[in-house]
KETINU-575695 format. One record per residue: residue number from 1; x, y, z of N, C-alpha, C, O, CB in turn. Coordinates in pm, 1 decimal. Glycine has a CB too. Layout:
<zatis>
{zati NUM {X Y Z} {X Y Z} {X Y Z} {X Y Z} {X Y Z}};
...
</zatis>
This chain:
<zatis>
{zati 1 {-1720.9 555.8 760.8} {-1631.1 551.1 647.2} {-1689.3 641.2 538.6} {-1811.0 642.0 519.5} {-1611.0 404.3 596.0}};
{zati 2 {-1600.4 722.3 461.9} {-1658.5 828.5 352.5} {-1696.9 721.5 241.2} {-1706.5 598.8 245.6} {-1533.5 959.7 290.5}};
{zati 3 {-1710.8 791.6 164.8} {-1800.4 739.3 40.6} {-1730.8 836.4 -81.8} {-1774.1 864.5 -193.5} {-1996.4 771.4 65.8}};
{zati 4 {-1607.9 874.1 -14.5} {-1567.7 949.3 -159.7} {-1425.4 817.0 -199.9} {-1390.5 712.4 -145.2} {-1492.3 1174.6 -127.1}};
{zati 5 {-1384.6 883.4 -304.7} {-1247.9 799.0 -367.2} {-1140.4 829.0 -289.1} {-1144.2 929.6 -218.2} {-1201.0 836.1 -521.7}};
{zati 6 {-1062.7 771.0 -290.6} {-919.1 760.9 -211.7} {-796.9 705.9 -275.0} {-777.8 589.7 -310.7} {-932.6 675.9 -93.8}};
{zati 7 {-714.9 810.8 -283.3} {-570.6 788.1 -397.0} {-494.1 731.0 -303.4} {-474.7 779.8 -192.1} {-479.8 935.5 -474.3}};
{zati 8 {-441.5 611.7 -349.6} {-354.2 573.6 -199.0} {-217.4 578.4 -190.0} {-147.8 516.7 -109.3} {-372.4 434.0 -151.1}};
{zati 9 {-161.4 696.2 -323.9} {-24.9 749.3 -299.9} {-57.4 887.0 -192.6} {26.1 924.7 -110.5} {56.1 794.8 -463.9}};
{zati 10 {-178.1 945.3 -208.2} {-203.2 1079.7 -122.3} {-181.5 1017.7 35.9} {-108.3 1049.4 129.7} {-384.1 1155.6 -151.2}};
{zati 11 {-307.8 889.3 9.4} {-324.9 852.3 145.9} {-189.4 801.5 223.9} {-178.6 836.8 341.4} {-431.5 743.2 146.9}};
{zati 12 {-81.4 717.7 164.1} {-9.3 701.7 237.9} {105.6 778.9 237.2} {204.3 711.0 265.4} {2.8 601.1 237.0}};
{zati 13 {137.9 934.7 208.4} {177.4 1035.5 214.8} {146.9 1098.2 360.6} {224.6 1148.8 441.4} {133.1 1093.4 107.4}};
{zati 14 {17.5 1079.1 366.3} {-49.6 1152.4 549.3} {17.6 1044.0 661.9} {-27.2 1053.3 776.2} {-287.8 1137.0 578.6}};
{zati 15 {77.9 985.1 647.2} {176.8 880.6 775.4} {286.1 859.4 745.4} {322.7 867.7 628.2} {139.9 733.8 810.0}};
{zati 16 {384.9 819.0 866.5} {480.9 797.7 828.4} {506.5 616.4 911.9} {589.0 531.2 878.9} {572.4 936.1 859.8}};
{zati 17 {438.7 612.0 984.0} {445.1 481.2 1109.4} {460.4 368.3 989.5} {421.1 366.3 872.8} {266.7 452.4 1237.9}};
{zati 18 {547.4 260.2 1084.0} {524.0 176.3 967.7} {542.2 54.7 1078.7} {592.2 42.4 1190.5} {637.6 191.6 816.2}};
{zati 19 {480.1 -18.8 993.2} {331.6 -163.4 1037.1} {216.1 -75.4 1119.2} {131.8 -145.4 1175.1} {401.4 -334.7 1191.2}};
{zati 20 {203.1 49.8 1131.9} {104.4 64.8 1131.7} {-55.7 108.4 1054.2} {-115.6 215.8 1047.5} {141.7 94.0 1184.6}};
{zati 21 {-87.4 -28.5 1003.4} {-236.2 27.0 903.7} {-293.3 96.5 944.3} {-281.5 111.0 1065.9} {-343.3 -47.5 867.0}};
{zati 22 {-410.0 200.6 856.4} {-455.1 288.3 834.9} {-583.6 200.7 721.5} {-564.2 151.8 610.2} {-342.3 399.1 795.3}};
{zati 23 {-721.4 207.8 808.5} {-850.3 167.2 719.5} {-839.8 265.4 576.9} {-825.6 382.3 612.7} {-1013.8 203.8 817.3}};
{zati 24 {-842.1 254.7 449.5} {-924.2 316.3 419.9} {-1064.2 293.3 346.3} {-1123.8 380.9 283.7} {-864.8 374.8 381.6}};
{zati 25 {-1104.3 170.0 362.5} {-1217.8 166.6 294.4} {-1262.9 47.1 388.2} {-1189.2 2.7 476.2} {-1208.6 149.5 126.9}};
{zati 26 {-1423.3 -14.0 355.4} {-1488.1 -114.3 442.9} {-1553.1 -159.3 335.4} {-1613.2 -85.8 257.0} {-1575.6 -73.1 571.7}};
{zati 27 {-1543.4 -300.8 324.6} {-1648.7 -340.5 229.0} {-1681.8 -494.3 293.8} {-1611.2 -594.8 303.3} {-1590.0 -338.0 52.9}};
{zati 28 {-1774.4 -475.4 320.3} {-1933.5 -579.1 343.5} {-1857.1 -611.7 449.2} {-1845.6 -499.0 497.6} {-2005.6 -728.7 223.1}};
{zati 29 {-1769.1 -713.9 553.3} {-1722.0 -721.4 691.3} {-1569.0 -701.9 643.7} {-1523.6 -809.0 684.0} {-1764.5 -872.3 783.3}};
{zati 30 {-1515.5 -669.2 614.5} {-1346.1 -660.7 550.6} {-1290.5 -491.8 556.4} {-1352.9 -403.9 497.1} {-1343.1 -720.7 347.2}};
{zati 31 {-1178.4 -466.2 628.0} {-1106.3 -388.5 590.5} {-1051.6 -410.3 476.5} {-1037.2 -518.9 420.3} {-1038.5 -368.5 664.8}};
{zati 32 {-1009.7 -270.5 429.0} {-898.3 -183.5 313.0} {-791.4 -137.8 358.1} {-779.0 -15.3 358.0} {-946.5 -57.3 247.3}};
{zati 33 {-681.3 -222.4 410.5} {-555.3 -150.4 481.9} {-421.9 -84.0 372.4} {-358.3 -129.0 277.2} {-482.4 -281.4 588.8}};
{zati 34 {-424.3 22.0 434.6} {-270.9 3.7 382.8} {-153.5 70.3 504.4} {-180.8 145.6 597.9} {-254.3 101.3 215.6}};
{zati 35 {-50.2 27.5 475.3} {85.5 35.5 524.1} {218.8 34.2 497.7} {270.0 -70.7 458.6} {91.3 -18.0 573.3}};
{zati 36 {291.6 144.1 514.0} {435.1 133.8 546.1} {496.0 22.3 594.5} {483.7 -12.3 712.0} {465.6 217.3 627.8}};
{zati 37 {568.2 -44.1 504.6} {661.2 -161.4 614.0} {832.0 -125.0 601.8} {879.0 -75.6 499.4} {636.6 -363.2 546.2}};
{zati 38 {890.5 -148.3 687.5} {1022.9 -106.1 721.4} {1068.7 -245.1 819.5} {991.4 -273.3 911.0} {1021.8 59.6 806.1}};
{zati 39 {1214.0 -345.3 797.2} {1258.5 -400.7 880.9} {1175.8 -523.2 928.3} {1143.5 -604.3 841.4} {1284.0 -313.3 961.2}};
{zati 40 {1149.8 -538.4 1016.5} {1102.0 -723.9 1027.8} {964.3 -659.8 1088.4} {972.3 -542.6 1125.2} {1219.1 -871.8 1168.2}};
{zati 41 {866.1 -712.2 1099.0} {738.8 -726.7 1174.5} {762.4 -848.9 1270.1} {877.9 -868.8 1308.0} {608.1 -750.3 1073.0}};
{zati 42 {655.8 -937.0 1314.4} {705.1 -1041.9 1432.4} {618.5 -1199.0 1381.0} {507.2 -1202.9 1328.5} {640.6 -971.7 1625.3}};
{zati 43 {677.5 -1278.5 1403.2} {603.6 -1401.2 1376.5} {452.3 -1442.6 1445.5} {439.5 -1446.5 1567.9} {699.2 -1501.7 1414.4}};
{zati 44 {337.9 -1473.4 1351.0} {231.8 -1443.1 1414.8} {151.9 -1548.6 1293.0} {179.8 -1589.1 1180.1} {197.1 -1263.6 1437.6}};
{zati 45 {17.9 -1567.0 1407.5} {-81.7 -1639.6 1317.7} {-253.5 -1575.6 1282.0} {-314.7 -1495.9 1353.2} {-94.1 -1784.7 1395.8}};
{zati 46 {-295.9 -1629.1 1170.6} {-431.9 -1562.1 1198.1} {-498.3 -1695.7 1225.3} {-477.0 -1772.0 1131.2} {-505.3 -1462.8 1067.2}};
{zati 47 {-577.3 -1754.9 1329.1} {-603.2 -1875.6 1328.0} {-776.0 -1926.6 1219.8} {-811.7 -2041.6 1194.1} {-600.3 -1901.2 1499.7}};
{zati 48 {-846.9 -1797.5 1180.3} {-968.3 -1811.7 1115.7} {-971.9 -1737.3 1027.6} {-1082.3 -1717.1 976.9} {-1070.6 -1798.9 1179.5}};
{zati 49 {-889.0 -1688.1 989.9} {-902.4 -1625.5 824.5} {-783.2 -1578.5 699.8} {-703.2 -1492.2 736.0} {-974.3 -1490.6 845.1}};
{zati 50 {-772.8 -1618.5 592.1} {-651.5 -1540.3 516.7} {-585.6 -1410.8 521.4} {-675.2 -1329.0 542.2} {-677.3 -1533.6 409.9}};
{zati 51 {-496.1 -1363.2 514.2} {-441.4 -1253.6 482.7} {-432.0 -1200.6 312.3} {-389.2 -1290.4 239.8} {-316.3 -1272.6 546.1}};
{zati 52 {-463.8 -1075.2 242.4} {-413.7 -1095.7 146.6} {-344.5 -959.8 132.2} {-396.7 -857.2 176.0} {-500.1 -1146.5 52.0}};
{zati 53 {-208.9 -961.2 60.9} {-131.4 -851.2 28.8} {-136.5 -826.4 -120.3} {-175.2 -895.9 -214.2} {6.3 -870.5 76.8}};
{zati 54 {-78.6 -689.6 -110.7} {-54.0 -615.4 -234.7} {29.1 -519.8 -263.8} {-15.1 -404.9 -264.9} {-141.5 -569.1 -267.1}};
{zati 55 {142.6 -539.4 -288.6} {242.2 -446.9 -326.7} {275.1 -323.1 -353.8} {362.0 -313.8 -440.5} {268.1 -469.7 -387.9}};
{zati 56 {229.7 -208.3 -302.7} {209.6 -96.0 -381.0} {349.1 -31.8 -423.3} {354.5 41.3 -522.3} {121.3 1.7 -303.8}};
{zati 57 {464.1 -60.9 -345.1} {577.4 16.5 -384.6} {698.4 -85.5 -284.3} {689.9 -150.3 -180.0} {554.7 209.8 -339.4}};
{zati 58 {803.1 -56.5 -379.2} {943.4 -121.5 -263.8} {856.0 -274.0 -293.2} {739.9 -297.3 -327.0} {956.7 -41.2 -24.5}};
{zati 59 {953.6 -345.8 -267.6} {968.2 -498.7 -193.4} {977.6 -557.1 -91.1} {1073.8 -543.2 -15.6} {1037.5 -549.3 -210.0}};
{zati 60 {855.4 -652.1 -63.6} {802.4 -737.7 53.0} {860.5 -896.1 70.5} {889.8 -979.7 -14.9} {642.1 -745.6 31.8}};
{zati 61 {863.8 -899.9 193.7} {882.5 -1058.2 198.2} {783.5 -1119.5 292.7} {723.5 -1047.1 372.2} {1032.3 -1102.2 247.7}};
{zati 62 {763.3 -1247.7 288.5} {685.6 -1300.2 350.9} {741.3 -1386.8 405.2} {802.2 -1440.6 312.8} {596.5 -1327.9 300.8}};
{zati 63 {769.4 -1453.1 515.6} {838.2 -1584.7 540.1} {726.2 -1636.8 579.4} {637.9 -1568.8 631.7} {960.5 -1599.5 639.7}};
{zati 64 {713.8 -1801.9 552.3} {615.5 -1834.6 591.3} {652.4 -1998.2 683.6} {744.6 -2073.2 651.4} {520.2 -1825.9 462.8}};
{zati 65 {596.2 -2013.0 750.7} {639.7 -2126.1 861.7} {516.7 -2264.7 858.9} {400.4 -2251.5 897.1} {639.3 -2036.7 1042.4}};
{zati 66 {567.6 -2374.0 812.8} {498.7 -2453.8 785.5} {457.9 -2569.5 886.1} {563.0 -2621.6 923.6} {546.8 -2483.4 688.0}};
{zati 67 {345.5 -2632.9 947.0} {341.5 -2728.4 1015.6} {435.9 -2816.7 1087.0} {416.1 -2853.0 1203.0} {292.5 -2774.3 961.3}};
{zati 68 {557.8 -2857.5 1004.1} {628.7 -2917.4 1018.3} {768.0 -2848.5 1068.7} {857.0 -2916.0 1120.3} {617.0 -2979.5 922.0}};
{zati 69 {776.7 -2728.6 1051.8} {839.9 -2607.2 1149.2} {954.1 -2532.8 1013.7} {1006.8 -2421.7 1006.8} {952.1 -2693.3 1331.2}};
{zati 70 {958.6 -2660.8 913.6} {1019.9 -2551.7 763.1} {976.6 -2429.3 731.8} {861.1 -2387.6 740.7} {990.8 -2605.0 623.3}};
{zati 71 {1036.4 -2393.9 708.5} {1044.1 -2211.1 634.1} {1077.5 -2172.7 544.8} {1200.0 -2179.3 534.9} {1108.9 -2117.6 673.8}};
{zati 72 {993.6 -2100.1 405.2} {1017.7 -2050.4 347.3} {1000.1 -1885.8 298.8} {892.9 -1847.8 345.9} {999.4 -2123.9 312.5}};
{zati 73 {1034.4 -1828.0 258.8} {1026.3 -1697.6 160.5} {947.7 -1647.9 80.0} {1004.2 -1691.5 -20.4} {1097.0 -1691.6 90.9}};
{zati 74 {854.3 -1586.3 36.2} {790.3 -1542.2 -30.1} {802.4 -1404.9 -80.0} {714.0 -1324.2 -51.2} {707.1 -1568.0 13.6}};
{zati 75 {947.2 -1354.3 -184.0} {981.9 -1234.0 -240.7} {841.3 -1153.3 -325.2} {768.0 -1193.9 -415.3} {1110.2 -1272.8 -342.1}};
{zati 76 {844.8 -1045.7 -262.0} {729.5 -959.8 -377.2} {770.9 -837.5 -407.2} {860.5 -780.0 -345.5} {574.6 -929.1 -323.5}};
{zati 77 {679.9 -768.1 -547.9} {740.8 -669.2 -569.5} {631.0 -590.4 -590.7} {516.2 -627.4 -566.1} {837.0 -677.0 -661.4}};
{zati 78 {666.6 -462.7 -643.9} {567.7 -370.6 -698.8} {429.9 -457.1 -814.3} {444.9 -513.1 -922.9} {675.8 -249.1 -791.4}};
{zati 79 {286.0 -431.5 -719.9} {191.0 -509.2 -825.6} {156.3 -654.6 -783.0} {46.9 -710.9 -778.9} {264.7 -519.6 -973.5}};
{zati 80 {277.8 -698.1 -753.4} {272.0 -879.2 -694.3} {127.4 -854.5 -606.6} {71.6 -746.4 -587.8} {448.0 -948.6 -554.7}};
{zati 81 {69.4 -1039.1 -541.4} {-21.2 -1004.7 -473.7} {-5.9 -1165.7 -437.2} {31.0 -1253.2 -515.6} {-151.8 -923.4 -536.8}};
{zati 82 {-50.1 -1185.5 -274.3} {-24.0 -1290.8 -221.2} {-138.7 -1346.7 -117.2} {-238.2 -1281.8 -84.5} {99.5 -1269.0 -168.2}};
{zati 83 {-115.8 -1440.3 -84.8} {-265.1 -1428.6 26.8} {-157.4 -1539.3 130.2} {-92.6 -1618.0 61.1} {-487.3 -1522.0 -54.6}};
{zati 84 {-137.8 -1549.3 259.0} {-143.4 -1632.1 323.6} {-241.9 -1705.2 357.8} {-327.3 -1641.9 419.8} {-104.2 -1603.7 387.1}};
{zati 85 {-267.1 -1826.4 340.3} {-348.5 -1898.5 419.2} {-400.6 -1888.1 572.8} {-308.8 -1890.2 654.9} {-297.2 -1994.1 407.7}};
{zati 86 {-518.8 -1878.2 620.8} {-520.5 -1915.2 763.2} {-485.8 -1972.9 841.2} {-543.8 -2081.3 834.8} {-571.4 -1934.5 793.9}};
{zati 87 {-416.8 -1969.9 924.9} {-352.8 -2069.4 1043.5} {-166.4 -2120.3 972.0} {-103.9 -2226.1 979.5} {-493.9 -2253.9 1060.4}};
{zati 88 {-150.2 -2055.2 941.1} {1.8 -2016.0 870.0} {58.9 -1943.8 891.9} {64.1 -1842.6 822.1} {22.3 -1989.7 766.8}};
{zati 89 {143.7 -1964.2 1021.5} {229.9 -1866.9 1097.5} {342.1 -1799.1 994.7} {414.5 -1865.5 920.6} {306.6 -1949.7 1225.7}};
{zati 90 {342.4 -1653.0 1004.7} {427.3 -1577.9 855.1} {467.1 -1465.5 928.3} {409.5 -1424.7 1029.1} {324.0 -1525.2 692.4}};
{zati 91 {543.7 -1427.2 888.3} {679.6 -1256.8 958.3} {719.0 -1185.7 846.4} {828.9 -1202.8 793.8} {875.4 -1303.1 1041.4}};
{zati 92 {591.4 -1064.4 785.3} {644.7 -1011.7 680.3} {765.6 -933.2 733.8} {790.6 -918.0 853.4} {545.1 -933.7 604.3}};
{zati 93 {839.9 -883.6 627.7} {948.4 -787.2 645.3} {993.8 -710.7 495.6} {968.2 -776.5 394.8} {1077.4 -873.0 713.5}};
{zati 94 {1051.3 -592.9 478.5} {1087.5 -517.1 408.7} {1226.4 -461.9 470.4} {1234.7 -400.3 576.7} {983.4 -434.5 385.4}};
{zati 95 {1345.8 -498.5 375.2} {1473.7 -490.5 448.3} {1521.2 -314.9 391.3} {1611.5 -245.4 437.9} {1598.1 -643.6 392.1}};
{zati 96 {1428.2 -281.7 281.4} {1434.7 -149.7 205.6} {1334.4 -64.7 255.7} {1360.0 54.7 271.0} {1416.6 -163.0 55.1}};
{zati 97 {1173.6 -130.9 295.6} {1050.0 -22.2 269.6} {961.8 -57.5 204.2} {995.3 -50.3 85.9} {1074.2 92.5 209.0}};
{zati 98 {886.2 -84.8 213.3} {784.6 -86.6 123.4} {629.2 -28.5 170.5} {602.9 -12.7 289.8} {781.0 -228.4 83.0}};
{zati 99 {543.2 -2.8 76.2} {451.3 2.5 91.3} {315.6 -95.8 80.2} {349.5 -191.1 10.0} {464.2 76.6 48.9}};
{zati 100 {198.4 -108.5 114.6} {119.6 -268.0 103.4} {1.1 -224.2 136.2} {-14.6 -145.9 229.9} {166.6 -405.2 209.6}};
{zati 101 {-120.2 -280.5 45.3} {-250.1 -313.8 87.7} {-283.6 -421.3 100.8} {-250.4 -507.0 18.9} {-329.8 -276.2 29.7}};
{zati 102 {-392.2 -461.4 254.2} {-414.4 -560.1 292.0} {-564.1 -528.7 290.7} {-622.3 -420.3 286.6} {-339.8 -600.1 404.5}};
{zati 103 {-617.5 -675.5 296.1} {-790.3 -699.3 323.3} {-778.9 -789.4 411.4} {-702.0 -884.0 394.1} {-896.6 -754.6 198.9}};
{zati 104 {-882.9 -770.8 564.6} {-901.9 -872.4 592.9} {-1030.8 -785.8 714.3} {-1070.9 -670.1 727.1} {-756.8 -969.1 629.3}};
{zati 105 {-1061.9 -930.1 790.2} {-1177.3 -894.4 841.4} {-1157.8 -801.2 919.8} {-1055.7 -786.5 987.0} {-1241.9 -983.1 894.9}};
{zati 106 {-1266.7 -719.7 918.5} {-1286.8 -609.7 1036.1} {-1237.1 -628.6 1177.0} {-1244.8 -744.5 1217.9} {-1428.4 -587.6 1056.4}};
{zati 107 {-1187.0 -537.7 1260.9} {-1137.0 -644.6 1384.7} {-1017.0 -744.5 1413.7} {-978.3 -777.4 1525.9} {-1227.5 -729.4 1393.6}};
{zati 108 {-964.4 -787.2 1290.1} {-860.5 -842.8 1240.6} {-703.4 -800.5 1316.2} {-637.9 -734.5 1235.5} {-874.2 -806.1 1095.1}};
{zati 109 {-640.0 -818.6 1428.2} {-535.9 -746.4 1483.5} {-398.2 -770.9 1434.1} {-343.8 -881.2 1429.1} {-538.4 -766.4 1614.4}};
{zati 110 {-357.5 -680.1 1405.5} {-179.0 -677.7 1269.2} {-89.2 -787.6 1327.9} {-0.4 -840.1 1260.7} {-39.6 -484.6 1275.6}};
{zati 111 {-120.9 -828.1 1483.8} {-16.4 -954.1 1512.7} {-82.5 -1034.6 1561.9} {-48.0 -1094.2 1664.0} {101.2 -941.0 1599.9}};
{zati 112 {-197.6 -1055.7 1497.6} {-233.0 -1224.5 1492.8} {-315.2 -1245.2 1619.0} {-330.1 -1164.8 1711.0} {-84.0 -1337.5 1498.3}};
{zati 113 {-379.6 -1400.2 1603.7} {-418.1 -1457.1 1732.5} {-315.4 -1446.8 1831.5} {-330.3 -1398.6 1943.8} {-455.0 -1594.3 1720.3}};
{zati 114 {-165.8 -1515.1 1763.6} {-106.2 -1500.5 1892.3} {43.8 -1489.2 1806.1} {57.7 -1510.6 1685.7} {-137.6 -1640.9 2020.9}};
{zati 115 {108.3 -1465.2 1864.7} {244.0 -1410.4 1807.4} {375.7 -1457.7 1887.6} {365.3 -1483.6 2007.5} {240.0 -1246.4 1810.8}};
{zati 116 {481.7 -1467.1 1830.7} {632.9 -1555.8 1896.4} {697.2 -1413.0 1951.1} {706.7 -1309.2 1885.7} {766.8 -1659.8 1745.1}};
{zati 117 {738.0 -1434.7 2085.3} {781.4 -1303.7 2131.2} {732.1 -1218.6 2172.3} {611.3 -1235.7 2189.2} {824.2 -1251.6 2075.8}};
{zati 118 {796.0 -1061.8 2218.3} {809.9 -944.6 2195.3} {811.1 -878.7 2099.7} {907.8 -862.8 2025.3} {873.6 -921.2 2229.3}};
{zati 119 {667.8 -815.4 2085.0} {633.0 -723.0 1981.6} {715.7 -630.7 1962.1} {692.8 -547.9 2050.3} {523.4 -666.7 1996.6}};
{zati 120 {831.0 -581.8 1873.7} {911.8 -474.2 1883.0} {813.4 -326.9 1891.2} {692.6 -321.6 1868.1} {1013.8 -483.4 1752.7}};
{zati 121 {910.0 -203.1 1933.8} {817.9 -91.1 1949.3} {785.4 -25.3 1803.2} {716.7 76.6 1796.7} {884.5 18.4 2051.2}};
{zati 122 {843.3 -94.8 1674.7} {801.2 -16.0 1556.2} {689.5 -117.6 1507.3} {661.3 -108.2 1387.8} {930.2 18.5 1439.1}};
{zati 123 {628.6 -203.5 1573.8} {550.4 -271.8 1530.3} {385.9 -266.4 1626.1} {356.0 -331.4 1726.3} {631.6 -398.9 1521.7}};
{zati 124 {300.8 -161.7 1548.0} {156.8 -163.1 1576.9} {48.4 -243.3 1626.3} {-56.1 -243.5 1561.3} {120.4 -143.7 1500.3}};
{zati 125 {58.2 -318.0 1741.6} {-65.3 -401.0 1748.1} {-184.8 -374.5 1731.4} {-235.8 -355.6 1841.8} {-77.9 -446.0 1837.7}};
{zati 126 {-277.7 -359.8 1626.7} {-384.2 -260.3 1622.0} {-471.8 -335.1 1501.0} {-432.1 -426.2 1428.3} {-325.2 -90.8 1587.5}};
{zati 127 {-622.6 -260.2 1500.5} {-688.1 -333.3 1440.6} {-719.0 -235.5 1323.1} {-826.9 -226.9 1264.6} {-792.9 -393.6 1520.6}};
{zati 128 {-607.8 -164.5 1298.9} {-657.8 -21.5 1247.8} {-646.5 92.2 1281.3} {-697.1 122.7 1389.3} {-754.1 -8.1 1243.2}};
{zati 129 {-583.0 186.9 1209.6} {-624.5 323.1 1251.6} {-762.4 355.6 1146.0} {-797.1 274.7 1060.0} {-481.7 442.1 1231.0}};
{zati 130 {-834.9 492.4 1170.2} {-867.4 562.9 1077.8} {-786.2 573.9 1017.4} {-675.8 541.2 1060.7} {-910.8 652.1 1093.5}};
{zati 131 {-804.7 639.3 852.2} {-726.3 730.5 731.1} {-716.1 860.2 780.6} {-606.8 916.9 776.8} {-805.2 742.0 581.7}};
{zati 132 {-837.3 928.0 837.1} {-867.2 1105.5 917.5} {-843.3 1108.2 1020.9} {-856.9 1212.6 1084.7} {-1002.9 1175.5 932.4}};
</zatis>
């Protein structure tokens, strides 16, 4: 990983994929993701650690699926910032676009321990790209 600064309107200018993250930074065991989101992603869990988002552009949703099998919504916007809990099955989506930075552990795969379904083909199973 470089050691220089990173603008992350430049950086997410160099892609166009969307749910697919792009590292750009590492700090102490944690990725620096960011990503394009477009349309639904897939229902999925992380079973040992939080998720946390960050809004960089456009509007996010979060649905989030509760123990008891209720569902709710979680609208975000430019700036907003959210964390799912661990073991809290959630299906972000962007019905416009948006853009998003995420942290989470290194290794960390974009659909979860385990996921409901068929991964659609605009949706990245990956633990990361490089930024280069």
């Amino acid at each position: 990983m470089d050691t220089q600064p990173v603008n992350l309107t430049e950086a997410l200018a160099t892609f166009d994929d969307v749910y697919s993250p792009r590292v750009v930074a590492r700090m102490n065991d944690y990725d620096v993701r960011i990503a394009h989101a477009a349309g639904d992603h897939v229902w999925h869990v992380h079973d040992d650690t939080d998720e946390f988002f960050l809004v960089l552009d456009g509007r996010f949703r979060i649905a989030l699926r509760a123990a008891d099998g209720s569902e709710r919504t979680v609208e975000l916007g430019r700036g907003d910032t959210f964390v799912v809990p661990k073991g809290t099955e959630h299906k972000p989506s962007a019905p416009d676009g948006a853009s998003i930075l995420m942290f989470e552990p290194t290794g960390t795969l974009s659909t979860g321990d385990r996921h409901e379904g068929e991964i659609p083909d605009h949706v990245d199973s990956t633990t990361g790209h490089d930024l280069r």
